[in-house]
Every structure is written in structure tokens, then in C-alpha cells.
C-alpha positions as a printed Julia matrix, in Angstrom:
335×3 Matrix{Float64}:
 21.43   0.33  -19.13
 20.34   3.85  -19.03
 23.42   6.67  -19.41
 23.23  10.19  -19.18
 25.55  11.82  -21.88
 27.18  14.95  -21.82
 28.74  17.22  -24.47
 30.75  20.24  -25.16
 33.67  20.24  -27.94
 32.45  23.32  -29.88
 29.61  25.11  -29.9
 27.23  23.09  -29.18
 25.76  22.13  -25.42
 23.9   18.92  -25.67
 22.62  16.51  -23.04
 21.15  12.99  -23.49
 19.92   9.98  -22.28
 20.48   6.46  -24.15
 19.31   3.0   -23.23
 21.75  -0.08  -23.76
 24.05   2.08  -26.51
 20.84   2.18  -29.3
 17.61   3.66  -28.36
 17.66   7.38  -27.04
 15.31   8.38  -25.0
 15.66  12.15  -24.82
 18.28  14.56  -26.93
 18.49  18.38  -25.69
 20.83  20.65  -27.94
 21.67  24.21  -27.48
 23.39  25.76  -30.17
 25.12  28.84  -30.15
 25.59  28.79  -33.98
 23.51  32.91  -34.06
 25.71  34.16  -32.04
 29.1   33.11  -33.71
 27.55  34.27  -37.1
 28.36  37.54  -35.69
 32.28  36.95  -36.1
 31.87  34.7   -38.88
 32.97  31.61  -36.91
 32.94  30.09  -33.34
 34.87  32.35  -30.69
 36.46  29.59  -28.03
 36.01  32.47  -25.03
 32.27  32.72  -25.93
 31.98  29.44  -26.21
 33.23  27.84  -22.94
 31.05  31.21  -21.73
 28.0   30.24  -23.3
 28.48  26.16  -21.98
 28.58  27.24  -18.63
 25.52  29.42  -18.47
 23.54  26.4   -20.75
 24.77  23.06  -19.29
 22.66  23.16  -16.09
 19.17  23.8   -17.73
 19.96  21.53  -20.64
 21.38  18.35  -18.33
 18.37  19.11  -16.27
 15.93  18.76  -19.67
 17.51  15.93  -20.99
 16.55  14.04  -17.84
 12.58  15.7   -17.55
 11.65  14.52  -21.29
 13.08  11.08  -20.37
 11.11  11.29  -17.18
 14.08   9.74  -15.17
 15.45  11.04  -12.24
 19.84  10.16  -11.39
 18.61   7.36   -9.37
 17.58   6.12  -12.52
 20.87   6.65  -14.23
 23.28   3.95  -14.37
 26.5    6.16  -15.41
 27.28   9.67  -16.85
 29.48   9.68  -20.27
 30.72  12.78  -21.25
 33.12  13.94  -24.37
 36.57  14.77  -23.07
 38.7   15.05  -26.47
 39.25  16.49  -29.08
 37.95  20.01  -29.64
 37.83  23.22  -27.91
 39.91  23.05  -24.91
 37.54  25.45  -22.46
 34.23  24.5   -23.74
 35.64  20.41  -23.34
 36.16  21.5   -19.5
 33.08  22.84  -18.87
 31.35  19.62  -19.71
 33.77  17.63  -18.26
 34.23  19.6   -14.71
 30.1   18.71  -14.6
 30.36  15.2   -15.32
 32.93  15.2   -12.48
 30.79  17.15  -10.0
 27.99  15.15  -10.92
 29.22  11.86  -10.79
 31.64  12.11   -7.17
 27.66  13.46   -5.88
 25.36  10.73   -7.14
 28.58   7.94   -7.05
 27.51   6.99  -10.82
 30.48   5.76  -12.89
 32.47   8.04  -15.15
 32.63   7.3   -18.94
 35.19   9.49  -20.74
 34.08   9.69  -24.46
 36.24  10.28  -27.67
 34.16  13.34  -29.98
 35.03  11.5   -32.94
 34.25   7.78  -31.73
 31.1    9.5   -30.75
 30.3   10.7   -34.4
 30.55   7.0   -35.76
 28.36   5.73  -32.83
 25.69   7.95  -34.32
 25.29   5.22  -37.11
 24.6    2.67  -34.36
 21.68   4.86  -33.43
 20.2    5.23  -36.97
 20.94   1.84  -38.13
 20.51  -0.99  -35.65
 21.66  -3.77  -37.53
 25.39  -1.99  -37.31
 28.18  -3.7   -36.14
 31.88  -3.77  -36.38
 34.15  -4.15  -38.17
 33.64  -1.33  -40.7
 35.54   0.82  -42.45
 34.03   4.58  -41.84
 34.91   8.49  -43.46
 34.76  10.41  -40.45
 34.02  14.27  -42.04
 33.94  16.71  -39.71
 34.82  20.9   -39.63
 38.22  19.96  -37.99
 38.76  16.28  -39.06
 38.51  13.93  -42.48
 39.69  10.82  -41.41
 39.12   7.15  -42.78
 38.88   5.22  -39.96
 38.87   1.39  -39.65
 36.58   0.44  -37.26
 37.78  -3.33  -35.6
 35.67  -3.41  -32.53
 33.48  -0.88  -30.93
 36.19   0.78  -29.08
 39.36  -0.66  -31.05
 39.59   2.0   -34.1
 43.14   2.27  -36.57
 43.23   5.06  -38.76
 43.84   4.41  -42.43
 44.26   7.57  -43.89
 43.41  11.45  -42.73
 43.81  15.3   -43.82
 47.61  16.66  -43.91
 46.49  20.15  -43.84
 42.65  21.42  -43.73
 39.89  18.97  -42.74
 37.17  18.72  -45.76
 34.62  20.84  -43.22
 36.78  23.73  -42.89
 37.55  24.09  -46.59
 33.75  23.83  -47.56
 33.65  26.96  -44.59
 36.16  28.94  -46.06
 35.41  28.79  -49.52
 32.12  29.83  -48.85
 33.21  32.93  -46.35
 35.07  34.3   -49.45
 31.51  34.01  -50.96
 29.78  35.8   -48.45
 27.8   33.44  -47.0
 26.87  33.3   -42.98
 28.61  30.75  -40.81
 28.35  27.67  -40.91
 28.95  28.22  -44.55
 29.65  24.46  -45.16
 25.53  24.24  -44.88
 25.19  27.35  -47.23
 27.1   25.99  -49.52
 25.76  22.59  -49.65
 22.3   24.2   -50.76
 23.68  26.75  -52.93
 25.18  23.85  -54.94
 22.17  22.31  -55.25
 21.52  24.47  -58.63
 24.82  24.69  -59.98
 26.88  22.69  -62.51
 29.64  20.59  -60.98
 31.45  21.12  -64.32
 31.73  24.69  -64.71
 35.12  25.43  -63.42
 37.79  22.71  -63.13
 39.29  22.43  -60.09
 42.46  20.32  -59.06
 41.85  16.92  -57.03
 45.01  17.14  -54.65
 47.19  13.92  -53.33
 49.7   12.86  -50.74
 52.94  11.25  -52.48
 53.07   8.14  -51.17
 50.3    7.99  -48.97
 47.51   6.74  -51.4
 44.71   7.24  -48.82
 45.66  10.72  -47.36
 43.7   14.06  -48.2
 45.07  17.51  -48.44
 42.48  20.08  -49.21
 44.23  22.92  -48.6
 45.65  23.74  -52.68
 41.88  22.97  -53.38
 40.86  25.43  -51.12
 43.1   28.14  -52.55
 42.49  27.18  -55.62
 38.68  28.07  -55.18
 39.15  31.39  -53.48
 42.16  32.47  -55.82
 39.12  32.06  -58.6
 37.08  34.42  -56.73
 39.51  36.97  -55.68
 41.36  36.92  -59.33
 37.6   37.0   -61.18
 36.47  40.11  -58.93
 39.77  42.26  -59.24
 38.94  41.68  -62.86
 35.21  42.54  -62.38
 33.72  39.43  -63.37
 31.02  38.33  -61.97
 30.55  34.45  -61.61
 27.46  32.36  -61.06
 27.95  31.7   -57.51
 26.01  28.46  -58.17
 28.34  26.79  -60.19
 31.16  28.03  -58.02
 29.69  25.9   -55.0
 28.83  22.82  -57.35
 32.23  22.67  -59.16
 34.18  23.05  -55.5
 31.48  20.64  -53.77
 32.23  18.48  -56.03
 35.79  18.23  -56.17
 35.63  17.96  -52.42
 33.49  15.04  -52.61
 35.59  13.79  -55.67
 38.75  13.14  -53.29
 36.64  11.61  -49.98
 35.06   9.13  -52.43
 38.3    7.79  -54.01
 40.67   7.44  -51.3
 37.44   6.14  -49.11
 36.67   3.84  -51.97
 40.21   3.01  -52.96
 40.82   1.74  -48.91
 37.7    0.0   -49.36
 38.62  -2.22  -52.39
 42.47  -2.39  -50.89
 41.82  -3.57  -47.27
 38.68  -5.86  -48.93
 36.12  -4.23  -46.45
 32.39  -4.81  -48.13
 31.03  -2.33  -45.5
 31.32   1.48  -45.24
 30.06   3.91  -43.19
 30.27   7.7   -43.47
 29.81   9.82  -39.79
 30.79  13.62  -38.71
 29.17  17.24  -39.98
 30.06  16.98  -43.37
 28.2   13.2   -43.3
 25.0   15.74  -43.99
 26.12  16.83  -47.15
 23.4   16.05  -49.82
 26.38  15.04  -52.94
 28.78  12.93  -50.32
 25.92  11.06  -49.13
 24.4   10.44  -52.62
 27.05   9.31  -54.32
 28.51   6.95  -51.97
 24.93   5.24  -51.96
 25.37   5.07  -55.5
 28.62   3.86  -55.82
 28.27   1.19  -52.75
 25.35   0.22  -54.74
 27.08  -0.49  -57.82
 29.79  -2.27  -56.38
 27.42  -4.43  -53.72
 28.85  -2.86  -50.83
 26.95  -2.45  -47.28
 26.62   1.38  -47.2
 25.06   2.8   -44.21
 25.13   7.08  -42.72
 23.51   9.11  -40.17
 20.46  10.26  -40.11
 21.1   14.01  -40.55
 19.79  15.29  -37.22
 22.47  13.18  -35.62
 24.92  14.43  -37.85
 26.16  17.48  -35.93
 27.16  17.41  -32.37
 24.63  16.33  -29.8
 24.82  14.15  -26.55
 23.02  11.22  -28.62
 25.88   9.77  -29.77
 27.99  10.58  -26.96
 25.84   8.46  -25.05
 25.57   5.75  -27.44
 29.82   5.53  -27.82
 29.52   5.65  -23.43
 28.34   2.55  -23.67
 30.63   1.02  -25.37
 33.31   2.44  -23.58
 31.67   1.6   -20.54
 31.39  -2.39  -21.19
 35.19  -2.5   -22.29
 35.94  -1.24  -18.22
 37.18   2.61  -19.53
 35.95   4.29  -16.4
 37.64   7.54  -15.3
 38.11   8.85  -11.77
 37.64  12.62  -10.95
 41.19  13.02  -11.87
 39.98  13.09  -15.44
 41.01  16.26  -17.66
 40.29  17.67  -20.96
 42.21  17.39  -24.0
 42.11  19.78  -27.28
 43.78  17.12  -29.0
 43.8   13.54  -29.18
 43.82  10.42  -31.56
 40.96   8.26  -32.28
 43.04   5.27  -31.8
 43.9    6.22  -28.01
């Protein structure tokens, strides 16, 4: 079964086609990430701008470099929540244009179910259940994973997702958006024990994050050190906060693990790229004989890939929308 997937929560405008949920065939991105450097971050208007201009051309590549024409297409998924409420309708007012003209079923796709499907495209001996740290700009969630599209959250962010405080921390720094990726490499040649940072908790919710003290905590550093005029090795600023960041993921990730007795974790979403999260899961999954499997990092980000490999999914269990379908900015993995 052949799908054409659509997507369009953020920045991003990505098209794709993906045989029987595993195997893609073609993956078009375009990424507006230069021009949102400009403000230091993504600008919705620009966005939804930008995804109406792209979404034609890119749909219409996706389907060339398969070398498949709609007759050839068996249904059309397409992300309609969470993220950016305009840029969500621009991909989703296609899908619906597209599908009442060629009659191809309509596969409405959850963004974040999408970002765990991209395992099932990197590792095909995946199945469910699993339990899976879904790290994103806008979401940390630990997500148990029952069935392919029966999902029950375990534990997620009460304030800022762990994406957004790796952004922030490095804007104070003066690195270009997205500085979650600057930062990641920066740390690279730092010491993760230069500057102690806290490790926050939720009272009585053991498998909750909060990162927004640590994120404070970070940038009061570097605000209080510069009004004194010390200079600080940016390095070890990135290393000490990575790690703390990372610090808090793995324990409540690992702590759900050992609690719910699940011998097989799986990490998905932007942050999924970063070089210390994905390293020292590895190693402590190794140590403790757990199944451990991530993303390969191009399918990390958004793209239509995974959209398309979560369509099908959705598609088998019967969720098939009319043209009645909407958009929404917000909405919970669980359905």
C-alpha cells in the first residue's frame, strides 16, 4: 500500500511517499529554517505564507522521484495536530482538495505519533508495545506505546519542553536559530562538569519534567557573569546545561522503564538527534540489557516520511476523515 504523506506543523513543508508503513520511496523537505534565523525563531504568519507558496512544487516532487502518478496512490495522510495552527491548515486544506478530486481516502495524522513512527522506518524489526521519550522543540513526553495507534502518556513537561530550553539557552549565547543544533556541537568540547546546574522535579509526579528553573538557571549564569564582566568558556556552558538536560530525560525515562517493567525503549522527536541523549541511553540500555532503538537523524526533524509511515497505521485501524476535517494547534497524543 502506497500513501502519499503530507506535512506542515512548523516550518517545515515536506511531502512523501511510503509503501506498506516501512519502506519510503521518496522524501521532499523544504525548510524555511534561513529565513526565521532572521527573527531568531519561526514567525507563524511567514510560515503558513511560506507553506502555501512550497506545498504544490514539493507534493508534486515527492510523487516524480517515486515515479508514481495519484492513480498509483492508494490514500493521502496528512498531519492535522499539534503545531502551528495556519501552517497545519495549509497542509490540511490540500489533502482535502486533493483527496475529494482523485476520491483517495483521507488519513488524519497525529505530529507526534508521526515522530515515533520514524523508528519504524529506521528499524524494521520495531513493534509495539514500547515505551518511547518523545523530545521535541514544543514537547518532552514519555509515551507508552500499546499498539500502533493506542498510545498513554506516562509522564510529560509542566512548563518548557526540553527543545525549547536547549533554544533559549543558547539565544542568550548568541547563537543562530535553531540554537538547540548549535548548542549540541558547541558542547561537543566542553566539560559537562564545569558549572553545576540544578536537576528540577515534579512533587509527586515521579516521571514529570520541568525545565523551566533549569533554563533560568543557565541564562541567570550568563546574564549575572557578563554584568560582572566575566567572560565564560562558552563550551563548558553548553556541556554543563546539555548535560543536565539530558540528566533529567534519562532518569525519569529510565525510572518509568524499570517501574512499568518495559525491556524496550525508544527515543523519537528533534531533540532524538542530540549526540549526548542518544549516547547515553545506548549506554545505559546496554548496561541494563534493555532493547534500545532511535531514529536515524535525517528522520529526526519534521518530514512527510514519518507522516506517511504513522498514515498507515492509522489507516488499517479505519481512522479515515471526511472533508469536514480541521486543524488543531493543540491536541493529545492519546486522542
Amino acid at each position: 500500500m502506497k500513501i502519499l504523506a503530507i506535512e506542515s506543523s512548523c516550518d517545515e513543508t515536506a511531502a512523501a511517499v511510503v509503501e506498506d508503513g516501512r519502506k519510503v520511496i521518496s522524501s521532499v523537505v523544504a525548510s524555511q529554517v534561513e529565513e526565521h534565523k532572521l527573527y531568531g525563531g519561526v514567525v507563524p504568519e511567514i510560515a503558513s505564507r511560506r507553506h502555501a507558496e512550497a506545498i504544490v512544487p514539493v507534493v508534486k516532487n515527492s510523487l516524480e522521484q517515486a515515479e508514481l502518478t495519484l492513480k498509483e496512490i492508494d490514500a493521502i495522510a496528512v498531519t492535522y495536530a499539534p503545531g502551528l495552527i495556519g501552517a497545519l491548515l495549509v497542509g490540511v486544506n490540500f489533502a482535502k482538495g486533493l483527496s475529494l478530486s482523485t476520491g483517495l481516502p483521507l488519513v488524519p495524522t497525529h505530529h507526534l505519533r508521526s515522530h515515533i513512527a520514524s523508528n519504524y522506518i529506521s528499524n524494521l524489526d520495531l513493534k509495539p508495545p514500547f515505551l518511547c521519550l518523545v523530545v521535541s522543540g514544543g514537547h518532552s513526553h514519555i509515551v507508552m506505546v500499546e499498539d500502533y495507534t493506542k498510545m498513554r502518556i506516562i509522564g510529560k513537561t509542566r512548563d518548557d519542553a526540553a527543545g525549547e530550553a536547549f533554544d533559549k539557552a543558547a539565544r542568550t549565547m548568541g547563537m543562530p536559530y535553531p540554537g538547540g543544533i548549535a548548542l549540541d556541537k558547541v558542547a561537543e568540547d566542553g566539560d559537562p562538569f564545569a558549572f553545576k546546574l540544578p536537576r528540577p522535579t515534579v512533587s509527586g509526579s515521579q516521571y514529570d519534567f520541568s525545565f523551566s528553573g533549569l533554563k533560568t538557571a543557565v541564562i541567570n549564569l550568563i546574564h549575572n557573569s557578563a554584568q560582572k564582566g566575566i567572560e565564560l568558556n562558552k563550551a563548558d556552558v553548553c556541556a554543563s546545561f546539555r548535560y543536565a538536560v539530558v540528566d533529567c530525560l534519562k532518569t525519569n525515562f529510565l525510572k518509568a522503564a524499570e517501574d512499568l517493567k518495559v525491556d524496550k525503549l525508544v527515543i523519537a522527536g528533534g531533540v532524538s538527534a542530540n549526540r549526548l541523549l542518544r549516547s547515553s541511553l545506548q549506554e545505559e540500555c546496554d548496561k541494563h540489557g534493555l532493547a534500545f532503538y532511535m531514529p536515524e537523524k535525517s528522520l529526526c526533524g519534521d518530514n512527510a516520511a514519518m507522516v506517511g509511515s504513522q498514515g498507515y497505521y492509522e489507516f488499517l485501524s479505519g481512522n479515515i476523515a471526511s472533508t469536514d476535517l480541521n486543524a488543531f494547534a493543540t491536541m493529545s497524543i492519546e486522542l
